[in-house]
C-alpha positions as CSV (number, residue, x, y, z in Angstrom):
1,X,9.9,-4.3,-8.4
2,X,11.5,-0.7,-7.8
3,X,12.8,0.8,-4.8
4,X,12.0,-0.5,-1.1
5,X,10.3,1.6,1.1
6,X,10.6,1.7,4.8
7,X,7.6,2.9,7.3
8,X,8.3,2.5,10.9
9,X,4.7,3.3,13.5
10,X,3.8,6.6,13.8
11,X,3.4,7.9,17.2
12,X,-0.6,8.2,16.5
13,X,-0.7,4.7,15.7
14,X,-1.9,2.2,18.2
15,X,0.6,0.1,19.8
16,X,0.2,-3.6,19.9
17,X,-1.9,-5.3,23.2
18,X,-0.9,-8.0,24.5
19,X,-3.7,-10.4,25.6
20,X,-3.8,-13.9,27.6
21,X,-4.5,-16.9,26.0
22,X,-6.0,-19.9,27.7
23,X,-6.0,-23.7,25.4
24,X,-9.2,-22.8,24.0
25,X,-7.2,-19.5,22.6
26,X,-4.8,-22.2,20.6
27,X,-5.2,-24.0,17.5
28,X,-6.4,-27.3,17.6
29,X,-6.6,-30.5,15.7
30,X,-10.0,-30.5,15.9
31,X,-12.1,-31.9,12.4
32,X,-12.3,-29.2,9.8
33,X,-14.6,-27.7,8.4
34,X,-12.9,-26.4,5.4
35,X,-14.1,-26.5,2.3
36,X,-11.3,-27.6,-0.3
37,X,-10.4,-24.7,-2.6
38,X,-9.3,-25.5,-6.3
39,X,-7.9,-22.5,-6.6
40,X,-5.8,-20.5,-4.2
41,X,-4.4,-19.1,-1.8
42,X,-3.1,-22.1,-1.0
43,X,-1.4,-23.9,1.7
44,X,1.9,-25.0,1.5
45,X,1.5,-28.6,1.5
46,X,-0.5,-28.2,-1.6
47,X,1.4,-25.6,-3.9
48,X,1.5,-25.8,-7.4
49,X,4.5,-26.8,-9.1
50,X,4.3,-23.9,-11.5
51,X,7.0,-21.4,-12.7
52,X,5.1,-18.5,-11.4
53,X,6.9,-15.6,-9.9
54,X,6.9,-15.0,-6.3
55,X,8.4,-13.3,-3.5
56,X,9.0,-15.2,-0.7
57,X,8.3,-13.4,3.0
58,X,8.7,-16.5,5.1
59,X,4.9,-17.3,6.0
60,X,3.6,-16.2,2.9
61,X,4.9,-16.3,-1.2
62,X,2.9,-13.4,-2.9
63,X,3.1,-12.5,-6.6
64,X,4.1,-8.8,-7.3
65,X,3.1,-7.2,-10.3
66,X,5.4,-5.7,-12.9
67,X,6.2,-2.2,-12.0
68,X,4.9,-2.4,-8.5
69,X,7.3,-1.2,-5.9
70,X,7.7,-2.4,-1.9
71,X,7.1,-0.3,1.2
72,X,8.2,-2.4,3.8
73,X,6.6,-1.3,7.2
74,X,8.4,-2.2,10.4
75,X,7.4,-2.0,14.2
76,X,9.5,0.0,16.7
77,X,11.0,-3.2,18.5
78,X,12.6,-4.1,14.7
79,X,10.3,-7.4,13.6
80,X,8.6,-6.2,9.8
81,X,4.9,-5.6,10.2
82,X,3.9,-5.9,6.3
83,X,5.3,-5.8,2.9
84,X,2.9,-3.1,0.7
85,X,2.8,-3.6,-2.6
86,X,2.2,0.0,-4.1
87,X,1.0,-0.2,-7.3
88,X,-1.2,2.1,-9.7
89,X,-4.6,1.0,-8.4
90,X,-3.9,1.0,-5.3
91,X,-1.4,-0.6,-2.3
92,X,-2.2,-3.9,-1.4
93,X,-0.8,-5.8,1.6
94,X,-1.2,-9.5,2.5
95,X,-1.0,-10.7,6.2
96,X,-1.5,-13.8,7.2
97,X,-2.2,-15.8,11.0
98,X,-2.7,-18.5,12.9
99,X,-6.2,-20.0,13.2
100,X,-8.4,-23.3,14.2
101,X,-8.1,-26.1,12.3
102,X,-11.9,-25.5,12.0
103,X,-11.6,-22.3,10.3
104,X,-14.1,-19.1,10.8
105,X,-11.7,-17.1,12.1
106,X,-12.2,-14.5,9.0
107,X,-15.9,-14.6,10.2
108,X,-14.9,-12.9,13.6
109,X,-12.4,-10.6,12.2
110,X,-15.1,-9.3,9.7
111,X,-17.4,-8.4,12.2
112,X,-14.8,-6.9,14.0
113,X,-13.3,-4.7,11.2
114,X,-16.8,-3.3,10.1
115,X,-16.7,-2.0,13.9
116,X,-13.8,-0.6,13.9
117,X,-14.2,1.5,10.2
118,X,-17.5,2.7,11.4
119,X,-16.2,4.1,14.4
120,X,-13.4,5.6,12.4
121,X,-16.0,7.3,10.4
122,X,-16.3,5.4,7.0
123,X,-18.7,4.1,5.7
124,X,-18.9,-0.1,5.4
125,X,-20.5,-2.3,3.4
126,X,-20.7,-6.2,3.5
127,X,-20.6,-8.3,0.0
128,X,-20.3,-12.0,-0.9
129,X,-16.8,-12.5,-3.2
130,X,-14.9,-15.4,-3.9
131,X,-14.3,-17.0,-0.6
132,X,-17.4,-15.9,1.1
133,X,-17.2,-12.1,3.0
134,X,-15.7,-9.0,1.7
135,X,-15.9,-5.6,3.3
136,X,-15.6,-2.6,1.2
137,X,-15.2,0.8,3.1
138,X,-15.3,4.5,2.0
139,X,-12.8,6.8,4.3
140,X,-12.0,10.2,2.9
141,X,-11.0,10.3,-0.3
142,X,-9.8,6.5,-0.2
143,X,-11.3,3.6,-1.1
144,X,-11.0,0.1,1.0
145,X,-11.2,-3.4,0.3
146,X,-11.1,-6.7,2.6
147,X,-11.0,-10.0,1.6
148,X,-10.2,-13.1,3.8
149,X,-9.6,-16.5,3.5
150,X,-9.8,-19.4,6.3
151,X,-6.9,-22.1,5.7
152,X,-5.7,-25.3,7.4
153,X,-4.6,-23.8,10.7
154,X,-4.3,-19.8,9.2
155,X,-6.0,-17.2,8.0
156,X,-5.5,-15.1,5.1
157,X,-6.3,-11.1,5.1
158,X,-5.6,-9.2,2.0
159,X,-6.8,-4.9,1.7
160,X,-6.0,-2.7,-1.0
161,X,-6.1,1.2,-0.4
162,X,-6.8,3.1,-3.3
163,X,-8.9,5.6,-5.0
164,X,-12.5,5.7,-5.2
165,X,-13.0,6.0,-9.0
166,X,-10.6,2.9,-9.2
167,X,-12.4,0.7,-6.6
168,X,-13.4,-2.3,-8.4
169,X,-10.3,-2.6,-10.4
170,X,-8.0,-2.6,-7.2
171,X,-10.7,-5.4,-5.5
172,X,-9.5,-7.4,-8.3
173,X,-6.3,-6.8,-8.5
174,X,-6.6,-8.0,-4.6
175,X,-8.3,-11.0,-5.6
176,X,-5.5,-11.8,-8.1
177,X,-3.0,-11.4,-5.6
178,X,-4.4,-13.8,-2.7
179,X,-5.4,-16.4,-5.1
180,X,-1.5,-17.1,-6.6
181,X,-0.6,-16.6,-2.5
182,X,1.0,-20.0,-1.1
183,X,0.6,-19.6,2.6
184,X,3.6,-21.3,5.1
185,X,1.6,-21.9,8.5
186,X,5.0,-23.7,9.9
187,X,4.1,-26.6,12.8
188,X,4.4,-25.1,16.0
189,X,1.4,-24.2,18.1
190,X,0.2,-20.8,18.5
191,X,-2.1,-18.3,19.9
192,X,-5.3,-17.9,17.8
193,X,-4.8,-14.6,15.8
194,X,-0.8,-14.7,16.0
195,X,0.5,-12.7,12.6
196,X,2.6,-15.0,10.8
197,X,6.3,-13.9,11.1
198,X,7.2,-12.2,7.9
199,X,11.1,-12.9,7.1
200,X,12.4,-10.4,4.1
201,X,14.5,-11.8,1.6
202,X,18.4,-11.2,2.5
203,X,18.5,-8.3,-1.0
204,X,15.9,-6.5,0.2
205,X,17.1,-6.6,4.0
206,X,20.7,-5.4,3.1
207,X,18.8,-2.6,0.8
208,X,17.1,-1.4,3.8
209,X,19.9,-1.4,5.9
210,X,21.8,0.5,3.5
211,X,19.2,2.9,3.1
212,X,18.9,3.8,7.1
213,X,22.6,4.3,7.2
């Protein structure tokens, strides 16, 4: 997988808000509206006993290309943010949260992500995909690509950065990656929108480690 990167928030980066919750903010066991998916991502209650390959980050277990490398990015206060996988057509990053049992959470965040890339000055554009909603974005002289998936209790959020003249191959290359992704949503209640802790396996920790010394 190569060498481990390490990217730590830049000081033009927004910091993280805190907001209040009340119950309505919390998951619930409210009837879902889910459709069941024959293919993935998929929960961990329903994984596939296969012998595919792949890394395990605590609340999610993503594949990683041959010859991809991992730039691991980590917030000021030392919890890990994401795991990129950098790879030729681009540098993909999984992320996963905690959602109603009724799903559409993906929904929201869509709406909310088109307003955020237009104000940032690129240029949006809404598509149907696999699961439903994609968003694909021109910024510069990169090419964007959101894809989303509402599961039992989390939400899935997969983007590749890449080049332009590569765009559709790095969609799909995203859409390979989140459907293998086995998704650990863990028991405990949670806030609506709470990223999924992300737990690094102990070779890569002590090669980070290593590397900051």
């Amino acid at each position: 997988m190569g060498l481990f990167g390490r990217r730590k928030r830049t000081a033009e980066e927004p910091a993280v808000v805190e907001e209040d919750f009340d119950d309505s903010d919390y998951d619930s066991d409210e009837e879902s509206e889910l459709v069941a998916r024959d293919d993935g991502p998929f929960d961990e209650s329903e994984a596939p006993d296969d012998d595919f390959p792949r890394l395990d980050l605590g609340s999610v277990r993503i594949p990683v290309p041959d010859g991809a490398q991992l730039q691991v990015e980590m917030d000021p206060s030392g919890p890990v943010r994401a795991v990129h996988v950098l790879t030729p057509v681009g540098q993909l990053t999984l992320n996963a949260y905690a959602a109603p049992k009724s799903g559409g959470l993906w929904r929201e965040v869509c709406g909310e992500l088109a307003e955020q890339l237009r104000s940032d000055g690129a240029t949006v554009r809404s598509q149907v995909g696999d699961w439903g909603q994609e968003l694909s974005a021109s910024l510069g002289e990169v090419a964007l690509r959101f894809v989303g998936v509402d599961g039992p209790r989390w939400m899935l959020r997969g983007v590749v950065a890449g080049p332009p003249e590569l765009a559709d191959t790095s969609a799909e290359a995203l859409r390979a990656m989140v459907r293998s992704t086995v998704v650990v949503r863990g028991t405990q209640p949670m806030p609506v929108r709470t990223p999924l802790q992300i737990d690094l396996p102990q070779a890569i920790a002590e090669h980070i480690a290593q590397a900051g010394q």
